[in-house]
KERORO-269151 format. One line per field, with one value per residue: residue number from 1; residue in three letters; chain; x, y, z of N, C-alpha, C in turn. Coordinates in steps of 0.1 Angstrom, whole numbers, plus 2048, in hexadecimal, padded with zeros to 3 digits. Example, Ala and Ser with C-alpha at 12.3 -4.5 7.8 and 13.67 -1.06 7.14 Angstrom:
// KERORO-269151
num: 1; 2 .
residuo: ALA; SER .
cadena: A; A .
nX: 884; 880 .
nY: 7C7; 7EA .
nZ: 84E; 847 .
caX: 87B; 889 .
caY: 7D3; 7F5 .
caZ: 84E; 847 .
cX: 884; 881 .
cY: 7DF; 800 .
cZ: 84E; 84F .
END
This chain:
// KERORO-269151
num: 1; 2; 3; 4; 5; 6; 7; 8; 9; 10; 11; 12; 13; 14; 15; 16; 17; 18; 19; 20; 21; 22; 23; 24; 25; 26; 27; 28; 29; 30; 31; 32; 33; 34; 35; 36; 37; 38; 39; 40; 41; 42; 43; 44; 45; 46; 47; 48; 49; 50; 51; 52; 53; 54; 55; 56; 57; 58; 59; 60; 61; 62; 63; 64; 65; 66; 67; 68; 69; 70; 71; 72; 73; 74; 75; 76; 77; 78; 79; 80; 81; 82; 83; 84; 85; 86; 87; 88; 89; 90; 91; 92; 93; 94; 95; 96; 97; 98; 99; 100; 101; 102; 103; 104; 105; 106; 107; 108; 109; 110; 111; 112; 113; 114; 115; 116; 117; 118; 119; 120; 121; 122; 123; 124; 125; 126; 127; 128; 129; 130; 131; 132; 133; 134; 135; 136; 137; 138; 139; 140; 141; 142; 143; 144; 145; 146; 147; 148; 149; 150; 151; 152; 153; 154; 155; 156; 157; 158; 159; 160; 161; 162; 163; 164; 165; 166; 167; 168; 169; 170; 171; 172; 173; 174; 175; 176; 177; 178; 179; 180; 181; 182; 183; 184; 185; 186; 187; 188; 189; 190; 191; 192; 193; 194; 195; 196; 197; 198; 199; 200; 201; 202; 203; 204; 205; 206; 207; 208; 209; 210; 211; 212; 213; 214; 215; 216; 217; 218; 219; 220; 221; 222; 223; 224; 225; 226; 227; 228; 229; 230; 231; 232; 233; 234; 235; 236; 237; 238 .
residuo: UNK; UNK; UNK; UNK; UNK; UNK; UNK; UNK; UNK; UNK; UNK; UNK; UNK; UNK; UNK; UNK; UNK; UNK; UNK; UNK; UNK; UNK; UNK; UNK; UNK; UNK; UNK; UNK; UNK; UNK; UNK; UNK; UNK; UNK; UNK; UNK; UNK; UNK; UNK; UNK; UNK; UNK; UNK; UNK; UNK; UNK; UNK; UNK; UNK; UNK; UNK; UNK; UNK; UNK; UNK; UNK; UNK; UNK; UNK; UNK; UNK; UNK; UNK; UNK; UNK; UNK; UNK; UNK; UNK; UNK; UNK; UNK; UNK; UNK; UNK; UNK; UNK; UNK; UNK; UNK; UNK; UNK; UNK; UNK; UNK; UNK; UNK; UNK; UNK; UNK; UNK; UNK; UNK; UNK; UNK; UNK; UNK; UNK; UNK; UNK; UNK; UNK; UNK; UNK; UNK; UNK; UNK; UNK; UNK; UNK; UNK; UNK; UNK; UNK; UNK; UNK; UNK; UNK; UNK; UNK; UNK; UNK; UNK; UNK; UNK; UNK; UNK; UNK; UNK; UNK; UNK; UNK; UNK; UNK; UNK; UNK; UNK; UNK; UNK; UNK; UNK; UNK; UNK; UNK; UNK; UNK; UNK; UNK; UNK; UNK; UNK; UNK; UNK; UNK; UNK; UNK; UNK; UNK; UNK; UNK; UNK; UNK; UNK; UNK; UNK; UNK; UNK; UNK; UNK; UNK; UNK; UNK; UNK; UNK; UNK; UNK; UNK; UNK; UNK; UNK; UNK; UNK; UNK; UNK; UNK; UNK; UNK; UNK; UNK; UNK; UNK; UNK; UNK; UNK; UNK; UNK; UNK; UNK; UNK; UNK; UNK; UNK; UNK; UNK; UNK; UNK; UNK; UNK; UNK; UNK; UNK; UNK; UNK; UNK; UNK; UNK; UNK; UNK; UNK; UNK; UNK; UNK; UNK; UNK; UNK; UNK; UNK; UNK; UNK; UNK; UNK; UNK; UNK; UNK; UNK; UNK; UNK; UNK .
cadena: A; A; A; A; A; A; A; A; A; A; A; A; A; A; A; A; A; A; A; A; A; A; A; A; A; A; A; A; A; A; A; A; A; A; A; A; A; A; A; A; A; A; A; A; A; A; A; A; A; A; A; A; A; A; A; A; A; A; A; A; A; A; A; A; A; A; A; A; A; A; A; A; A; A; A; A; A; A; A; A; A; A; A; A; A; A; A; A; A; A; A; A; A; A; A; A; A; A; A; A; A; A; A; A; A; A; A; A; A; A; A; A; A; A; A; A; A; A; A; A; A; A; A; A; A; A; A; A; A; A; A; A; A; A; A; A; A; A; A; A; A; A; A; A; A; A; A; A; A; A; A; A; A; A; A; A; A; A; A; A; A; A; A; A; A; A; A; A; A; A; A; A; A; A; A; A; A; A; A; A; A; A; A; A; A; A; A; A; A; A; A; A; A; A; A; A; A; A; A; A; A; A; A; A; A; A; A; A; A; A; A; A; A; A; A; A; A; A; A; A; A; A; A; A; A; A; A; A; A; A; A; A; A; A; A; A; A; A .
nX: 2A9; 2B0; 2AE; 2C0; 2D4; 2DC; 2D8; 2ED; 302; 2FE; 2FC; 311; 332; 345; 340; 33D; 35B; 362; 358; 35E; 34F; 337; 345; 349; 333; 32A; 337; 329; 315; 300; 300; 30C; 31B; 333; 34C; 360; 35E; 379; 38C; 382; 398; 3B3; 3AA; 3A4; 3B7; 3C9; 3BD; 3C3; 3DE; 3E3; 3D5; 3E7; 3FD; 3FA; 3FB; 416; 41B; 413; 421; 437; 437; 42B; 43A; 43F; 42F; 438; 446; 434; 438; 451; 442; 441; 452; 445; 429; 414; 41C; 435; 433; 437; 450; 45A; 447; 441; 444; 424; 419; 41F; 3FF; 3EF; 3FD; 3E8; 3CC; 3D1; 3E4; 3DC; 3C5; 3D1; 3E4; 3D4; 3C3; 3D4; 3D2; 3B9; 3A5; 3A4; 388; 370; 354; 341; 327; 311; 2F3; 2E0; 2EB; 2EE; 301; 31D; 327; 324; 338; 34E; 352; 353; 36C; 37D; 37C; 385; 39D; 3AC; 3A6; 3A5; 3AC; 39F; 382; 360; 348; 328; 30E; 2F1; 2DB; 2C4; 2BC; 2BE; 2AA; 2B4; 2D8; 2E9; 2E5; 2F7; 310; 313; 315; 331; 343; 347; 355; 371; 374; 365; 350; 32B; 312; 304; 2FD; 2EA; 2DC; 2DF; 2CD; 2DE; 2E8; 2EF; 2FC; 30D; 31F; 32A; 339; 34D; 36D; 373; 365; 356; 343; 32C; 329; 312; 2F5; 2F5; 2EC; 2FC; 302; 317; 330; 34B; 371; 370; 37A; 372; 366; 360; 359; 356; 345; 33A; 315; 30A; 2F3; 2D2; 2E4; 2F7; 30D; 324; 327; 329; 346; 35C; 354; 35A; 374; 37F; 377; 38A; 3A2; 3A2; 39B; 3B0; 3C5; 3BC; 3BF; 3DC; 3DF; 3CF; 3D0; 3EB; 401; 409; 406; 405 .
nY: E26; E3B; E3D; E2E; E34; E4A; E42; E34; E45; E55; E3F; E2F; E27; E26; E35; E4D; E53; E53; E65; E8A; E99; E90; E84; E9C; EA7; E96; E97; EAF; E9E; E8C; E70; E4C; E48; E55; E6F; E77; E9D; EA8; E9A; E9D; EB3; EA8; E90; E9C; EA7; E91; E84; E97; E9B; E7F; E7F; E89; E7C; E6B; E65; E64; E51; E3D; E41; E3A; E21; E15; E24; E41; E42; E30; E43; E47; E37; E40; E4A; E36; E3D; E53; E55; E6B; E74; E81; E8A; EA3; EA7; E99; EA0; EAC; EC6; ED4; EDB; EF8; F0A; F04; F15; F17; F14; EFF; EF4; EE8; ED8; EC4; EB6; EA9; E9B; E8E; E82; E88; EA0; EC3; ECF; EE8; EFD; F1C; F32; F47; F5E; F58; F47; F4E; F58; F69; F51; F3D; F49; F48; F30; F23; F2F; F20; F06; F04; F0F; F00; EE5; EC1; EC5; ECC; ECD; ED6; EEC; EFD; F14; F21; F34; F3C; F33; F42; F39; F39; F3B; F5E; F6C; F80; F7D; F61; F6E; F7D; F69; F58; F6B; F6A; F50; F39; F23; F27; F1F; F0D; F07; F00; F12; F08; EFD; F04; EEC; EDD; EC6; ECA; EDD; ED2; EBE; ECB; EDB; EF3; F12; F2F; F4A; F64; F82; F99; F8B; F6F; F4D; F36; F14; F0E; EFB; EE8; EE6; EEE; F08; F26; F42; F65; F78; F97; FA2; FB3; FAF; FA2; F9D; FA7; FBB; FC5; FB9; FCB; FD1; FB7; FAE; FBD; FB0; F96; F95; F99; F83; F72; F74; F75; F59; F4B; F51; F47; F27; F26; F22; F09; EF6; EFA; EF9; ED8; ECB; EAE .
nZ: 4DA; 4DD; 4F8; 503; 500; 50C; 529; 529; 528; 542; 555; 554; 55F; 54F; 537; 541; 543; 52C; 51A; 522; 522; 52D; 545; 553; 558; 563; 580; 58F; 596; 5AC; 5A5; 5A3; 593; 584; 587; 5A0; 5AA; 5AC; 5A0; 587; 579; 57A; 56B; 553; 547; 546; 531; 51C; 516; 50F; 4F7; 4EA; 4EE; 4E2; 4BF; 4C0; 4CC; 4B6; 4A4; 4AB; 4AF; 497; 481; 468; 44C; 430; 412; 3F0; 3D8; 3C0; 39D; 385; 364; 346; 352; 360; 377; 36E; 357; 34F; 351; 338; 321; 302; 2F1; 2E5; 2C7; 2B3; 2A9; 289; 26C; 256; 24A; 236; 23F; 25A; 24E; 23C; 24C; 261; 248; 237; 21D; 20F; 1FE; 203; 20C; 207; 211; 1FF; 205; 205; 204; 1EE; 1DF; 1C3; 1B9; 1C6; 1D3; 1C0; 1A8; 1BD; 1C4; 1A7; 1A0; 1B0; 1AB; 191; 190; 1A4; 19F; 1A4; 1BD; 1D1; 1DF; 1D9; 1E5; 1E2; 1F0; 1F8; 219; 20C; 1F4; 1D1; 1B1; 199; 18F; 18E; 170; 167; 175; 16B; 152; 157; 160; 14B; 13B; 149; 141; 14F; 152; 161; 160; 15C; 177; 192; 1B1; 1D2; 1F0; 212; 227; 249; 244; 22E; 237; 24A; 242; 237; 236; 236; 239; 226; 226; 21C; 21A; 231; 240; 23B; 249; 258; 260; 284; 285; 29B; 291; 27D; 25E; 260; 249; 240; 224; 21E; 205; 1EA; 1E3; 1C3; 1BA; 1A2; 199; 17B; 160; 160; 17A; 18A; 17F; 18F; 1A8; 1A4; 19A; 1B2; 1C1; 1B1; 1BD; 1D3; 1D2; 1C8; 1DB; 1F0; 1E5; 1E7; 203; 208; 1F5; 1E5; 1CA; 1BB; 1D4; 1E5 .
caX: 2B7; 2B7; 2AC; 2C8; 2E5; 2D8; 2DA; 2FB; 308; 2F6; 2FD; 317; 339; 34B; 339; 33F; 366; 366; 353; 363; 340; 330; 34E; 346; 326; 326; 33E; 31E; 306; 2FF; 2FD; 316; 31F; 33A; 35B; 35F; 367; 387; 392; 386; 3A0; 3BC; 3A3; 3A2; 3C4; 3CC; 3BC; 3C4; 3E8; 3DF; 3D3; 3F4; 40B; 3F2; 401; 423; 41F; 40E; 42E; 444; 433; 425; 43E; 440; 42B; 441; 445; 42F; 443; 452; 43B; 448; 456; 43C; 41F; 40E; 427; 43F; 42F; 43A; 463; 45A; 43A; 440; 43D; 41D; 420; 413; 3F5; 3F1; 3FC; 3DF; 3C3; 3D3; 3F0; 3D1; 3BE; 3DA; 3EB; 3C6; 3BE; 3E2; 3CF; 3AF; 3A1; 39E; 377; 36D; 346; 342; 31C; 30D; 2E4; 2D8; 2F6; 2EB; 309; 32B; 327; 324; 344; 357; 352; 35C; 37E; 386; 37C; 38A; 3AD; 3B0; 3A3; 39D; 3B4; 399; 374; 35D; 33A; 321; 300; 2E8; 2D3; 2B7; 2C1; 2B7; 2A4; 2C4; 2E6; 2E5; 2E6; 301; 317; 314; 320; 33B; 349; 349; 35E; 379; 375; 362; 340; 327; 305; 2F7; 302; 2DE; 2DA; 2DB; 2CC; 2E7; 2E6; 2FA; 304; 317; 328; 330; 342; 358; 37B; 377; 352; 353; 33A; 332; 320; 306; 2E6; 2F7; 2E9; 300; 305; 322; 336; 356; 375; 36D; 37F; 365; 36C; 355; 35F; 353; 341; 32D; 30A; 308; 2E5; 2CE; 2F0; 2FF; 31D; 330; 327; 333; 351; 360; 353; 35D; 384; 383; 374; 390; 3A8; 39C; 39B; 3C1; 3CC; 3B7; 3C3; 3E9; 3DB; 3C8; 3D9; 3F7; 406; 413; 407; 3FF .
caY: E28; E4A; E3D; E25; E3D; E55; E38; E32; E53; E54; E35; E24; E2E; E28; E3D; E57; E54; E50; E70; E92; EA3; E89; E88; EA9; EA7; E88; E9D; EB7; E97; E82; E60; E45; E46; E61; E70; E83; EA8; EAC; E94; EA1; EB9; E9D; E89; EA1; EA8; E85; E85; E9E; E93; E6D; E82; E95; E71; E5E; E68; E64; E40; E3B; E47; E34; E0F; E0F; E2B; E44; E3B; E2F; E47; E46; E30; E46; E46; E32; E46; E50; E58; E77; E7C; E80; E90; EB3; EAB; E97; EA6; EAE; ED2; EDA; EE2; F05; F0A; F05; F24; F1C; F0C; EF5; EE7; EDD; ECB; EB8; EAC; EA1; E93; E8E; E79; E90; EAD; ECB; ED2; EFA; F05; F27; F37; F57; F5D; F52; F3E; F4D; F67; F65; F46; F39; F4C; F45; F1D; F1E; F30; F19; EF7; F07; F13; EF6; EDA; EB3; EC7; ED0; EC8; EE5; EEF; F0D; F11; F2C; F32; F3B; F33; F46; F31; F39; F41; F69; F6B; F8B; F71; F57; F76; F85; F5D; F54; F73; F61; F3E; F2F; F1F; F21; F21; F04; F07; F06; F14; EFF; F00; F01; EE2; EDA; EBC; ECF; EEA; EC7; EB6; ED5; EDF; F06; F19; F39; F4F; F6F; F8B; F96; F83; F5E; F42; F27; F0B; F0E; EEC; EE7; EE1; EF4; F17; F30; F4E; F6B; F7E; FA3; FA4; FB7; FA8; FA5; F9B; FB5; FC3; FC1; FAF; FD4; FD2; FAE; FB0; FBC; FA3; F87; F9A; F9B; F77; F67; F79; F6B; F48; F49; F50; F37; F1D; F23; F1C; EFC; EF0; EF9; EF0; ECF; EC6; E9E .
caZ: 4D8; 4E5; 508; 509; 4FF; 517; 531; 528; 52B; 551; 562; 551; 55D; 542; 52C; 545; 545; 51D; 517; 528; 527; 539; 550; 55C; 55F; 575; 58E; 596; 597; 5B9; 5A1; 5A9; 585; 582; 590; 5AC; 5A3; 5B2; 598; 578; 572; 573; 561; 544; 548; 540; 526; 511; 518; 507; 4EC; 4E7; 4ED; 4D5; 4B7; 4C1; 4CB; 4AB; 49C; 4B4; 4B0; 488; 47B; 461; 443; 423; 407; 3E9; 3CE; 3B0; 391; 376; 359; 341; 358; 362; 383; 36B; 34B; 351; 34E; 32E; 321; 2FA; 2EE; 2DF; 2BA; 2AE; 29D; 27D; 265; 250; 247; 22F; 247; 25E; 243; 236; 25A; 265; 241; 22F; 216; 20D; 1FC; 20A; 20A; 208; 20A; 200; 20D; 201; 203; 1E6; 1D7; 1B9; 1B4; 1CD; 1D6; 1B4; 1A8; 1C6; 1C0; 19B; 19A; 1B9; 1A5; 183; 194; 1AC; 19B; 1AE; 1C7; 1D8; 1E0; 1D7; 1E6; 1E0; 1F3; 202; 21E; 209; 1E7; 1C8; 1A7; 190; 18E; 189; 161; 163; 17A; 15F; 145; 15C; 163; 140; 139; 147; 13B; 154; 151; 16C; 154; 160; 18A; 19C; 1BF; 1D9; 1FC; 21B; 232; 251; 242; 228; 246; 256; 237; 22E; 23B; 238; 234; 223; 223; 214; 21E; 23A; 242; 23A; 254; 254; 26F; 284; 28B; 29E; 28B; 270; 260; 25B; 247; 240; 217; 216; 1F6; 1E2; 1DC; 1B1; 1B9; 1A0; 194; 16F; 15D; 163; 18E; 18D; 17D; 19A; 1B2; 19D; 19A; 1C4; 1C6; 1AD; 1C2; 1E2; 1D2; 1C7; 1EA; 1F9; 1E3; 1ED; 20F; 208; 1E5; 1DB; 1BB; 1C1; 1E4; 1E5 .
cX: 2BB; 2B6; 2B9; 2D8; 2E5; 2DD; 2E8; 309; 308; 2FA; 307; 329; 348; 350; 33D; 350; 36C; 364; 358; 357; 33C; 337; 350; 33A; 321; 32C; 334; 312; 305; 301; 30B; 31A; 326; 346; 359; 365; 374; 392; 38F; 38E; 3AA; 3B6; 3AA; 3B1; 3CC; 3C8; 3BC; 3D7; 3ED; 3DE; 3E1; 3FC; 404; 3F9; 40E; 425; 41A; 41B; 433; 443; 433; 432; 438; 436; 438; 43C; 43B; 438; 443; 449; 440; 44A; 44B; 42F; 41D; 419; 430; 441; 435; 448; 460; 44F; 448; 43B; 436; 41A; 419; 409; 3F6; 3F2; 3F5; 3D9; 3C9; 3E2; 3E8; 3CE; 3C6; 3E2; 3E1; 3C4; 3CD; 3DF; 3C3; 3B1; 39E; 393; 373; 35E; 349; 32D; 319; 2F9; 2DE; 2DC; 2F4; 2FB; 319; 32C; 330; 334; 34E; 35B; 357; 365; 37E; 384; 382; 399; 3B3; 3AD; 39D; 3A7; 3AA; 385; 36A; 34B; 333; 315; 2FA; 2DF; 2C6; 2BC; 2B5; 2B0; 2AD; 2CD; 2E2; 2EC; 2F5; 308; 31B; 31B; 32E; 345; 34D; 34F; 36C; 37B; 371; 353; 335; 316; 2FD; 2FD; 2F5; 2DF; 2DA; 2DA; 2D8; 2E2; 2F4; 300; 312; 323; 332; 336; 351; 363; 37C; 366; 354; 347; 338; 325; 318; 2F9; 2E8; 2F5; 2F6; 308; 312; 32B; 343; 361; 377; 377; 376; 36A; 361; 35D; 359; 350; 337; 321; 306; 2F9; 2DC; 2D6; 2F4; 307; 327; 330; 32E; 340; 35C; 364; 35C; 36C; 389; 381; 381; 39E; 3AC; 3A0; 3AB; 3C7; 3C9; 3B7; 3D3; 3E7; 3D5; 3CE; 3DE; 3F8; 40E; 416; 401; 3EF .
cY: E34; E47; E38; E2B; E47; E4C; E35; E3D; E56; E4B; E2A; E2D; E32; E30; E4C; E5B; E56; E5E; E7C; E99; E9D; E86; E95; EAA; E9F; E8E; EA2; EAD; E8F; E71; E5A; E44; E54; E61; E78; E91; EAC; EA1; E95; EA9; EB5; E97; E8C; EA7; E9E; E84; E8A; EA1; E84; E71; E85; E87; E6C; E5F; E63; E53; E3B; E39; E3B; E23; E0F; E1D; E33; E3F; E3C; E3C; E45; E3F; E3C; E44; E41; E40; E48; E57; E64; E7C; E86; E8A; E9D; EB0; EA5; E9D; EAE; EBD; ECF; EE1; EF0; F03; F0B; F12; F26; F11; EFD; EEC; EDD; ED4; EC1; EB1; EA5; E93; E91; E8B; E83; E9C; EB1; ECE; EE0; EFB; F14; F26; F44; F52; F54; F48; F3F; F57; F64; F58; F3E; F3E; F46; F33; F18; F1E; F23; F0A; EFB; F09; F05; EE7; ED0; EB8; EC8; ED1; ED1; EE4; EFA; F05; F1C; F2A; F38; F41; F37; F39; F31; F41; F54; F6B; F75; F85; F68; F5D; F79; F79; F5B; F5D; F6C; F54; F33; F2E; F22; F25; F16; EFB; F0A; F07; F09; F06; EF8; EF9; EE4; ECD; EC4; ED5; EDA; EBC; EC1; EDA; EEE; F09; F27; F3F; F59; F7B; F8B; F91; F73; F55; F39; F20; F0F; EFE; EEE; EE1; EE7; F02; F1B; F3E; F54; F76; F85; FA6; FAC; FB0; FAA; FA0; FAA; FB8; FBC; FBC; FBC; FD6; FC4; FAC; FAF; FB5; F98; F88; F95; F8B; F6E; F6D; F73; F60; F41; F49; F4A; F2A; F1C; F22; F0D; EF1; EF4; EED; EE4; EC7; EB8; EA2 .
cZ: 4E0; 4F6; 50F; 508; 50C; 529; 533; 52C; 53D; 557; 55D; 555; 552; 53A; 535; 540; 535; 51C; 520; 52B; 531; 548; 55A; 55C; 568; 582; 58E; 595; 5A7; 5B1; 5A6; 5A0; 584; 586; 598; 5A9; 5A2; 5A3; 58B; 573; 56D; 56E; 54F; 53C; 540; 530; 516; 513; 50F; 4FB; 4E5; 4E6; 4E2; 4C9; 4B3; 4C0; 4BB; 4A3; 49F; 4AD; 49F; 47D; 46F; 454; 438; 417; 3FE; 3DF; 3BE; 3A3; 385; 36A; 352; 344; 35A; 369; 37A; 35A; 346; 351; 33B; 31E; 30D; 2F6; 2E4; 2CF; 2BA; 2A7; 28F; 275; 25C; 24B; 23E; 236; 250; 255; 23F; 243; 25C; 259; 239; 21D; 208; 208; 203; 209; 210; 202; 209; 204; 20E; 205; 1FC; 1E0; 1C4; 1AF; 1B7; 1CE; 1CE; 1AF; 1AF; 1C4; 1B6; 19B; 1A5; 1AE; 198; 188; 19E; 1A7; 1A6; 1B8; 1D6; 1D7; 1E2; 1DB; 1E6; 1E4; 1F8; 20C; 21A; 1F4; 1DF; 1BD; 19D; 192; 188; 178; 160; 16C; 16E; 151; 145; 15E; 157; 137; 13A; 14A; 142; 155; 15B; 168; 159; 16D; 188; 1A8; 1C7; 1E8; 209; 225; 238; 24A; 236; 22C; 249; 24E; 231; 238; 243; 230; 232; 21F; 21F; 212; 22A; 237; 23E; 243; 251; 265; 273; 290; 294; 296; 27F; 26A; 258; 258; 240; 231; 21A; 209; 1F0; 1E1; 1CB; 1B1; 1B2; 199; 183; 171; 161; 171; 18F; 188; 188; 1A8; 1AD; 1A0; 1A9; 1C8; 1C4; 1B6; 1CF; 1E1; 1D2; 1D2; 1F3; 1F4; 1E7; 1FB; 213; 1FF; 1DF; 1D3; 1BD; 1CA; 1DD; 1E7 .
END
């Protein structure tokens, strides 16, 4: 191949007159394959002349290209005159939940250590004040063996049961069924999904602690819970 391009270039004059390199290098050769030098400058002349008209006739003979045709209504071209504003974000957890699910309980884990203390608390008022409004889970990531007994005193103070709640250990499937994941205190693992609202309670640990240390907690939890039911289940929402 390479012998016969080479060949081509050299003794064909053609190939000479096509190529502008080879056109000048055939003027300083003796072969019979070439131009005479006096004539490469109008040669090259010419040709970069043909180059400059080419275009034009291009023009002249096949014209202009046509336009692009308008983009139907509708379409992308076009998206940006019609284009829909954007709504705001939701002003709170419970306008999400209900546009997504209109139909559905809201579903709230809470998530402390041991699930033996906050947790526990935090899970009753919300199922005792909210009722089938709302779909209630408690779990830890390294759950205690029972509910803390001075929990079970300080609950049953006012009027709600939680005597025979057992610990449970925290799975992703639970994170990955629930709406909103509270959790509550430092050192809590828990999965983190997309989709989800993740909120973090400041709490005391009543782990250890008497019915007069919980008290307090319990006051701060039901407190909590009240204002995160007018976020999720108001009185009256469908």
């Amino acid at each position: 191949m390479a012998s016969y391009i080479g060949a081509a270039y050299w003794f064909a004059s053609s190939t000479s007159f096509a190529n502008p390199a080879a056109t000048v290098g055939r003027a300083f050769t003796d072969t019979f394959a070439g131009i005479a030098p006096g004539s490469v400058g109008p040669f090259i002349v010419a040709r970069l002349a043909g180059a400059a008209l080419g275009p034009g006739l291009v023009l002249a003979v096949f014209g202009r290209p046509a336009p692009a045709p308008a983009a139907p209504a509708g379409t992308r071209a076009e998206s940006h005159l019609a284009a829909p504003t954007p709504p705001s974000p939701a002003s709170s957890v419970g306008s999400r939940i209900h546009h997504e699910h209109p139909s559905e309980q809201a579903s709230v884990l809470f998530v402390c250590v041991h699930n033996a203390g906050r947790s526990q608390m935090a899970a009753a008022f919300l199922t005792h004040l909210a009722g089938e409004r709302v779909q209630v889970r408690s779990a830890g990531s390294a759950p205690a063996a029972t509910v803390n007994p001075a929990v079970v005193e300080a609950m049953a103070e006012v009027g709600v049961d939680v005597s025979a709640e057992v610990p449970k250990v925290l799975t992703g499937e639970a994170v990955q069924t629930s709406d909103v994941v509270i959790t509550m205190g430092y050192g809590d693992t828990c999965p983190v999904f997309p989709g989800k609202r993740y909120l973090d309670w400041q709490l005391r640990d009543p782990a250890g602690q008497g019915v007069d240390a919980v008290r307090p907690i319990r006051d701060e939890i039901e407190t909590r819970i009240r204002g995160l039911i007018t976020e999720i289940a108001p009185v009256g929402q469908a």
